[in-house]
Backbone as a chain_set.jsonl record, in Angstrom:
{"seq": "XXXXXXXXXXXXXXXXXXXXXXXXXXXXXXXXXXXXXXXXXXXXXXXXXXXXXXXXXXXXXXXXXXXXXXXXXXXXXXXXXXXXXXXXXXXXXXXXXXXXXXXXXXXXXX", "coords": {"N": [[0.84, -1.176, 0.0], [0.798, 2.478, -1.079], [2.117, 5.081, 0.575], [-0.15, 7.715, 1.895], [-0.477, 11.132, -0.15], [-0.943, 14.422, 1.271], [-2.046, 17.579, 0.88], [-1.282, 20.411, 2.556], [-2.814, 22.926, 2.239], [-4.013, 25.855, 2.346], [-2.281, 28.09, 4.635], [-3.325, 30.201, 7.934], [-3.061, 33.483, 8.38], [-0.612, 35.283, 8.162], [0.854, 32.824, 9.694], [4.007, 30.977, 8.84], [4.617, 28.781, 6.611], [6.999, 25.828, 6.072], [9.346, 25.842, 4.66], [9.244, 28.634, 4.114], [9.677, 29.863, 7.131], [12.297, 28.782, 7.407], [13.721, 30.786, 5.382], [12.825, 32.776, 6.762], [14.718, 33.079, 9.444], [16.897, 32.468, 7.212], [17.106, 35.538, 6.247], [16.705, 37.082, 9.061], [19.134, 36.422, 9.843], [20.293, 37.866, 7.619], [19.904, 40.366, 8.28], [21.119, 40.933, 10.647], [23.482, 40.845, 10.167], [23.945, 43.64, 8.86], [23.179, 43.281, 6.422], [20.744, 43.664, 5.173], [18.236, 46.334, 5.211], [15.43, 46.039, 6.934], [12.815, 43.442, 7.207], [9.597, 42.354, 6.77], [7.544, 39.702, 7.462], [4.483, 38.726, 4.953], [3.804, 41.144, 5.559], [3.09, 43.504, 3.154], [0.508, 44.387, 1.143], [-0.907, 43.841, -2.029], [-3.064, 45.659, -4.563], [-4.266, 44.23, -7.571], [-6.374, 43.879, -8.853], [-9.902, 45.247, -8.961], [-11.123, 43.203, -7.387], [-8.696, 41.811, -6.512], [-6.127, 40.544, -4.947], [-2.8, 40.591, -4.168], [-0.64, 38.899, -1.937], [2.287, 38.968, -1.025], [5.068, 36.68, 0.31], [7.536, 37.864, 1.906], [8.802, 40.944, 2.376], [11.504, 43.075, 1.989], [13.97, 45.499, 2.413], [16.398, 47.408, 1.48], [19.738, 48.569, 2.665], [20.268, 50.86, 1.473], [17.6, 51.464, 1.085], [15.629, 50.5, -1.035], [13.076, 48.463, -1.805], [12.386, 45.376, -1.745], [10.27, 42.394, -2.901], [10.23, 39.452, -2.061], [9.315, 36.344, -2.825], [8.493, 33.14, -1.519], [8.691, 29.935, -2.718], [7.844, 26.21, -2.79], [7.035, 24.768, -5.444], [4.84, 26.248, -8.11], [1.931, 27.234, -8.875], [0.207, 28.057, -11.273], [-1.619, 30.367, -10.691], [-0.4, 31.812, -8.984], [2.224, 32.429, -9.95], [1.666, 33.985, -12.319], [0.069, 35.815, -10.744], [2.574, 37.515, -9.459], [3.708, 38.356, -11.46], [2.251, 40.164, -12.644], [2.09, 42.145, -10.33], [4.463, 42.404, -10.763], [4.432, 43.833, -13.013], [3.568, 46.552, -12.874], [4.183, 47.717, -10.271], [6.377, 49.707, -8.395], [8.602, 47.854, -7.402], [11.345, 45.72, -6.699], [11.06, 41.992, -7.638], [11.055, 38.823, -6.184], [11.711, 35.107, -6.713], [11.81, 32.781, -4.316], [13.53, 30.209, -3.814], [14.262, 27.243, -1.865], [17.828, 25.531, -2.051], [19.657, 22.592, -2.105], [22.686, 23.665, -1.66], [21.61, 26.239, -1.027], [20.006, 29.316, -0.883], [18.119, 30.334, -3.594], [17.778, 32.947, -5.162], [16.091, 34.558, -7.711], [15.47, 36.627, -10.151], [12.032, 38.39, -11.192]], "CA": [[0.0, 0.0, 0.0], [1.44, 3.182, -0.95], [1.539, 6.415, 1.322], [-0.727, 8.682, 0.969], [0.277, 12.191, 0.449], [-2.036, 15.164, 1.4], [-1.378, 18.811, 1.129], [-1.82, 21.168, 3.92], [-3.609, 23.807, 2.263], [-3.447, 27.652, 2.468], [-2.321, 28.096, 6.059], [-3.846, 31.193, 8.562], [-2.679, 34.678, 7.31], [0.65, 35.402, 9.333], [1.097, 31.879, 9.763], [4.532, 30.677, 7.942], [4.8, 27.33, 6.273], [8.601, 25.325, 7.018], [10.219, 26.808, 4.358], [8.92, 30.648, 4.654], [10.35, 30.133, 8.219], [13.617, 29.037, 7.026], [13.816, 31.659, 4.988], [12.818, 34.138, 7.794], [15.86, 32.767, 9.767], [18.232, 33.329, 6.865], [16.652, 37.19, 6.261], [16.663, 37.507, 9.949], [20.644, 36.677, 9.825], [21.155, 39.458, 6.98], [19.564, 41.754, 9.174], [22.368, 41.527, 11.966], [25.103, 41.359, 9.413], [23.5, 44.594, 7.865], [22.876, 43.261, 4.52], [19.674, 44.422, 4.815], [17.94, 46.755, 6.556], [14.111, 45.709, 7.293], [12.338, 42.765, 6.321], [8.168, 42.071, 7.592], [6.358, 38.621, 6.526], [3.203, 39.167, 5.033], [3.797, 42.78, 5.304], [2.306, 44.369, 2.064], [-0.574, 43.356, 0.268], [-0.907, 44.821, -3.679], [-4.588, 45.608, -5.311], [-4.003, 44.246, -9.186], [-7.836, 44.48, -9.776], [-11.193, 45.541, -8.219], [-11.361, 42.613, -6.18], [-8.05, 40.891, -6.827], [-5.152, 41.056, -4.68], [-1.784, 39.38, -3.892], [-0.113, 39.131, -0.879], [3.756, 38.394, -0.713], [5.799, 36.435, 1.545], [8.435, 38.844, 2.878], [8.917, 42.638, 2.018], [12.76, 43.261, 1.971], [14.724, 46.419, 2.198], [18.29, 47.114, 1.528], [20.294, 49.217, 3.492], [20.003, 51.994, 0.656], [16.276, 51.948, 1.062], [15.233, 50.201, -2.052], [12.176, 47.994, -1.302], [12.093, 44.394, -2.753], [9.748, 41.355, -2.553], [10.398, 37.888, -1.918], [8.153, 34.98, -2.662], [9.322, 31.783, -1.217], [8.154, 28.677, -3.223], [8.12, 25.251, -3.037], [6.548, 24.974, -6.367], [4.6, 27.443, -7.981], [0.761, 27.121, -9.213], [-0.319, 29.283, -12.511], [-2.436, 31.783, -10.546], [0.906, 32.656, -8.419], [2.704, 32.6, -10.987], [0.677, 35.437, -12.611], [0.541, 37.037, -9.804], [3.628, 38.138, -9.361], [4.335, 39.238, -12.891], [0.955, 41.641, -12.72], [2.23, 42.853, -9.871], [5.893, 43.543, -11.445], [4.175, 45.216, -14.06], [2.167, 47.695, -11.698], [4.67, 48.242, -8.803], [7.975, 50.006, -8.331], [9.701, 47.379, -6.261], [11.804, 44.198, -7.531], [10.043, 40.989, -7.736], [11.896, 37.907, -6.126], [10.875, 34.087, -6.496], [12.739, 32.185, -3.924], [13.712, 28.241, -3.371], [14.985, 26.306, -1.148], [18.148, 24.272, -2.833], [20.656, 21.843, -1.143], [23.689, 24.649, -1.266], [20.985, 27.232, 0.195], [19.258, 30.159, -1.637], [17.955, 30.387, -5.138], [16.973, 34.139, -5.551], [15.609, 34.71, -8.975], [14.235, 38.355, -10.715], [10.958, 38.596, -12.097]], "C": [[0.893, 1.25, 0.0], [0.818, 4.392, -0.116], [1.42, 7.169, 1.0], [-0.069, 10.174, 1.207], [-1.022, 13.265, 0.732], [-1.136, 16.794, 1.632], [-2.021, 19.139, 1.971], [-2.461, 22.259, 3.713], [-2.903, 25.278, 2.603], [-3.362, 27.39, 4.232], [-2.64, 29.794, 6.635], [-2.799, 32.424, 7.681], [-1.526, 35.113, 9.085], [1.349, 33.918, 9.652], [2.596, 30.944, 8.541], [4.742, 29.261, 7.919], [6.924, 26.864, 6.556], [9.635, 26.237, 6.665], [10.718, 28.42, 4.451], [9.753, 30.547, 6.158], [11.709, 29.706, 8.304], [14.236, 29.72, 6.712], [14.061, 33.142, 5.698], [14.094, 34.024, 8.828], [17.08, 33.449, 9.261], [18.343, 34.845, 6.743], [16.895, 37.788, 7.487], [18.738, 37.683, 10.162], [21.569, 38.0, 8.936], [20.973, 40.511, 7.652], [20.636, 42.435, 10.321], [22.95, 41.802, 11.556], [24.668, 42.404, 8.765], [23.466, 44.34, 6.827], [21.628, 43.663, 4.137], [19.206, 44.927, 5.716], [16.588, 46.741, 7.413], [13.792, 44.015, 6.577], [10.862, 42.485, 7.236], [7.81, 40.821, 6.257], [5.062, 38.892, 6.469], [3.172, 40.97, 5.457], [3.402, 43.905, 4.804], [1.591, 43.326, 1.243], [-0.628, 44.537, -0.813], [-2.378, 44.355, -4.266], [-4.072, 45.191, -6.723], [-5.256, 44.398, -9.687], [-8.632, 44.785, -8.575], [-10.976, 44.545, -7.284], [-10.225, 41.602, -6.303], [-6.717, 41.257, -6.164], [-4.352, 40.184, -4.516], [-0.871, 40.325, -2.753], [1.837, 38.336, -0.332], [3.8, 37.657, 0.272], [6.774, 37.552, 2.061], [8.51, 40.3, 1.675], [10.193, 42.51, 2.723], [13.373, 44.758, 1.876], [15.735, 46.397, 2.713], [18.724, 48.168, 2.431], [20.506, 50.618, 2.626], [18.626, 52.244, 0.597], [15.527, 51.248, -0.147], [14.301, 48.909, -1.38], [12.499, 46.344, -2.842], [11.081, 43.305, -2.25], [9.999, 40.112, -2.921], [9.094, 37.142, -1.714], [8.585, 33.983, -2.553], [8.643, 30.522, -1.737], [8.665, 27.35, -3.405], [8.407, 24.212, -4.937], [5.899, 26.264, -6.643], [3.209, 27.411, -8.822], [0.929, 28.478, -10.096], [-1.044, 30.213, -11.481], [-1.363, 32.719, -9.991], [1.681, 33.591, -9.122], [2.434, 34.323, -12.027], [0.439, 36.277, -12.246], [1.157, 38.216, -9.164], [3.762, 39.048, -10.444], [3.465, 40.075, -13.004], [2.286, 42.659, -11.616], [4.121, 43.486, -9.824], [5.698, 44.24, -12.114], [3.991, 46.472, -13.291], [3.125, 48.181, -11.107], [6.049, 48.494, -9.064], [8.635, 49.424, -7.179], [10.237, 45.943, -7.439], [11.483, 43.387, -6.824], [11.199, 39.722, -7.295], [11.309, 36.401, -6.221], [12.384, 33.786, -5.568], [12.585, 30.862, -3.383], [14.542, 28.337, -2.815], [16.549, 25.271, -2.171], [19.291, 23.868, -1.662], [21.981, 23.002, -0.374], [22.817, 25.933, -0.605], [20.303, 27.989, -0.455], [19.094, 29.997, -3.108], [16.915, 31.899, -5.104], [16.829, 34.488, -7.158], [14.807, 35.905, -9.06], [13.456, 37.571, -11.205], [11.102, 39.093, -13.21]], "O": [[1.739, 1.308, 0.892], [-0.369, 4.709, -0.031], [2.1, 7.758, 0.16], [0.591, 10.513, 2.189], [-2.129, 12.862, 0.373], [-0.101, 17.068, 2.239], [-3.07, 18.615, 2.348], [-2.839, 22.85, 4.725], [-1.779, 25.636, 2.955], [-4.133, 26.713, 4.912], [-2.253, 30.686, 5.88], [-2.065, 32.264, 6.705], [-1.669, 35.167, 10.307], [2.557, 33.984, 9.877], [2.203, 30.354, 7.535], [4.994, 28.587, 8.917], [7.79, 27.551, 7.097], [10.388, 26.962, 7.314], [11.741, 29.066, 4.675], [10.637, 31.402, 6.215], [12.386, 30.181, 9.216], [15.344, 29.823, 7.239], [14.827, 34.087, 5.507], [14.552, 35.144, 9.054], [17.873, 34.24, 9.772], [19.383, 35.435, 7.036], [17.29, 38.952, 7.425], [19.398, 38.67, 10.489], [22.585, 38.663, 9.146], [21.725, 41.486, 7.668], [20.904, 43.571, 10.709], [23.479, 42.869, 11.868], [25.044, 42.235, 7.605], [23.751, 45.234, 6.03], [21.358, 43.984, 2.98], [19.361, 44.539, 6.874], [16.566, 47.344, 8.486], [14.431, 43.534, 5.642], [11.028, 42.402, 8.452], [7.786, 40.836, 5.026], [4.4, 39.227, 7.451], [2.169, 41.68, 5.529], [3.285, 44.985, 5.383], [1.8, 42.177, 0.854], [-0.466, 45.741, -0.62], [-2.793, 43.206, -4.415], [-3.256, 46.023, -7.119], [-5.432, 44.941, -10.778], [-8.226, 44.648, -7.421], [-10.588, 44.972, -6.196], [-10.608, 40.435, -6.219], [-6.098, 42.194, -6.666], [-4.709, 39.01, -4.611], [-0.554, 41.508, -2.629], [2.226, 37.487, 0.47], [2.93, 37.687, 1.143], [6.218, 38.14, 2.988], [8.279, 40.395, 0.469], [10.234, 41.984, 3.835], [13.021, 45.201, 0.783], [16.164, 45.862, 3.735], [17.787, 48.695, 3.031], [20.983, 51.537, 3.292], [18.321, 53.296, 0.035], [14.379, 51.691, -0.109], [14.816, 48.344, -0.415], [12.685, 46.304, -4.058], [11.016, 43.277, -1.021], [9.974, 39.75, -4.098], [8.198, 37.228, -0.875], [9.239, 33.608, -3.527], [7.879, 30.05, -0.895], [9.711, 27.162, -4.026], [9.291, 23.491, -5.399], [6.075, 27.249, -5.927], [3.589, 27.701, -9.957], [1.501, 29.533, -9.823], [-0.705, 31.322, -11.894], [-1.252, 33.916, -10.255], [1.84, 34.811, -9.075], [3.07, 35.366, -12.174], [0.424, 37.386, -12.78], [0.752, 39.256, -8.646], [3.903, 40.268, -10.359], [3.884, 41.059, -13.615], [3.075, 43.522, -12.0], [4.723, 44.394, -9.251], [6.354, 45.276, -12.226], [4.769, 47.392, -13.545], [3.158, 49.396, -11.305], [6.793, 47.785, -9.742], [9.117, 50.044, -6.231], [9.749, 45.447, -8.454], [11.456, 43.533, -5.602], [12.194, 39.624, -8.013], [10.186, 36.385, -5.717], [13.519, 34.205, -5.795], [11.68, 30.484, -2.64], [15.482, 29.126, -2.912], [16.195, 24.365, -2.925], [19.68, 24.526, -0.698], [22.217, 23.18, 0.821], [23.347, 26.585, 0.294], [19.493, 27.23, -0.987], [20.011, 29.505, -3.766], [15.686, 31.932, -5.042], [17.919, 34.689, -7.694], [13.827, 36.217, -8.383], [13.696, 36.434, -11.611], [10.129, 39.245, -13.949]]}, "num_chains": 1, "name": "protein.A"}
């Protein structure tokens, strides 16, 4: 009998899944070493339509002030996906996808 798998679903709003809190770890470490100078999870939410919004994982700023967003993904579902890139069109901040890999970060532009 093979085991079954089951996803866990959208989890509470503030609530970070394993990786997002890995993530917040390593962000929390640039923060001491000043590599950056803020970061809030769930922090900013962006209107792309009337009733359509998207809500990052972390809001990033550098130590020059420049605002970026990080999305931490396991995978990455088409609506996400889409998501993001609206809201690179629209917004003056840079767009990050980010994985997990064995050697450690995978930051990628939008």
């Amino acid at each position: 009998m093979k085991p079954s798998i089951r996803a866990l679903g959208r989890l509470k709003t503030g609530q970070m899944n394993k990786t997002e809190a890995a993530y917040d770890i390593y962000l929390n470490m640039l923060l001491r070493a000043g590599e950056i100078a803020w970061y809030r999870f769930e922090g900013i939410k962006f209107r792309l339509a009337s009733n359509t919004f998207y809500s990052p994982d972390f809001a990033v700023m550098l130590p020059g002030g420049e605002m970026q967003i990080h999305e931490v993904k396991g995978f990455m579902m088409d609506d996400a996906a889409a998501k993001i890139k609206i809201a690179a069109e629209m917004f003056p901040f840079q767009f990050f996808i980010v994985r997990k890999e064995k050697s450690g970060w995978n930051v990628t532009k939008v």
